[in-house]
C-alpha positions as CSV (number, residue, x, y, z in Angstrom):
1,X,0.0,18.5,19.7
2,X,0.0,20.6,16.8
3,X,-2.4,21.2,14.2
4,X,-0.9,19.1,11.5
5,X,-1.2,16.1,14.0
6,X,-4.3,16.2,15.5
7,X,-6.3,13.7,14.6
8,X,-9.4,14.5,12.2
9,X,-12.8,12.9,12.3
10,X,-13.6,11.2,8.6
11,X,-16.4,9.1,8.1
12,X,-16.6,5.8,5.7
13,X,-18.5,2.8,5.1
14,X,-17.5,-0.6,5.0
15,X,-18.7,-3.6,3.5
16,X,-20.0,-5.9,6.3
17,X,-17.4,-8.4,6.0
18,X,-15.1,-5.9,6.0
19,X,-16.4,-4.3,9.0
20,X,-16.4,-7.9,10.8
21,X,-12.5,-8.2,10.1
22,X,-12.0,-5.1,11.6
23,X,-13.8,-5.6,14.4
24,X,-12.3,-8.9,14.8
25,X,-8.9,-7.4,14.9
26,X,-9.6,-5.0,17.3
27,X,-10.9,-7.1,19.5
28,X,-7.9,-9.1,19.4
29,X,-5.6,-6.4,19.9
30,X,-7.7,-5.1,22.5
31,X,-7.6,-1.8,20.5
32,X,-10.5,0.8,18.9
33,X,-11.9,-0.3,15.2
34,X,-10.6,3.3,14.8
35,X,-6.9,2.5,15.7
36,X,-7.3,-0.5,13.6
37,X,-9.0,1.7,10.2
38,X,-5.9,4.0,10.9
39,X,-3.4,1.4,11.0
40,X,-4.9,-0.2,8.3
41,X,-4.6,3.3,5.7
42,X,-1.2,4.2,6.8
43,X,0.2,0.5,5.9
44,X,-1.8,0.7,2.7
45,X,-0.5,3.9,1.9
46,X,3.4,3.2,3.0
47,X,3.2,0.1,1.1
48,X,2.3,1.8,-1.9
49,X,4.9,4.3,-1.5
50,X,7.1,1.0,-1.4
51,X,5.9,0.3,-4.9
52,X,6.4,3.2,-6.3
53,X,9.8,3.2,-5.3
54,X,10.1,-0.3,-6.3
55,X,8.6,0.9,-9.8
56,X,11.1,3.5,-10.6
57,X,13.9,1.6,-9.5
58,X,13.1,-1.1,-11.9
59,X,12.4,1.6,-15.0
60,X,15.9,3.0,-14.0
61,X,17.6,-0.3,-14.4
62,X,15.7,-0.5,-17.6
63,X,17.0,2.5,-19.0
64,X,20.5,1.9,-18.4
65,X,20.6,-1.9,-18.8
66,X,22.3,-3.1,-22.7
67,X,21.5,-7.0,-22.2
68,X,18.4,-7.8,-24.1
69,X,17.4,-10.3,-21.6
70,X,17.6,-8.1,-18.8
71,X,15.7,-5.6,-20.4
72,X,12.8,-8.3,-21.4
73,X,12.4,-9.3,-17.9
74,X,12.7,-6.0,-16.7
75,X,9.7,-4.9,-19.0
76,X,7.6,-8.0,-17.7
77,X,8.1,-7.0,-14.5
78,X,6.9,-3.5,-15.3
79,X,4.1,-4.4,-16.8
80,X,2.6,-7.0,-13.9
81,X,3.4,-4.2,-11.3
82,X,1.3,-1.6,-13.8
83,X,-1.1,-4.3,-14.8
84,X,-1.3,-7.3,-12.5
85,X,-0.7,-10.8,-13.5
């Protein structure tokens, strides 16, 4: 294993019911709370690569869009993925 992948120790704290979900869904998959926190970041953190990606695909179909309509919903969009609903 090489440097880059070995694992590294953090620490956090969880709110309690946050710490019984994960426990929970260790338990069910018969797994580490660890393996489930770990899981849990690197989904978190892929799906907001995904939205990022999403984001600029949208701002480039904005910029190169002529229909007003297209452009208004496009700029809604935008906006709720920037600012929620």
């Amino acid at each position: 294993m090489s440097i880059a992948e070995r694992p590294v120790r953090q620490s956090v704290n969880l709110p309690a019911r946050v710490a019984r979900r994960v426990k929970s869904l260790a338990q069910t998959s018969k797994t580490s709370t660890s393996r489930v926190i770990a899981d849990l970041i690197e989904t978190g953190l892929d799906a907001r690569e995904q939205e990022k990606k999403r984001f600029f695909e949208f701002a480039d179909r904005l910029s190169r869009s002529r229909d007003p309509e297209e452009q208004k919903r496009l700029k809604e969009e935008l906006a709720r993925m920037t600012f929620g609903e």
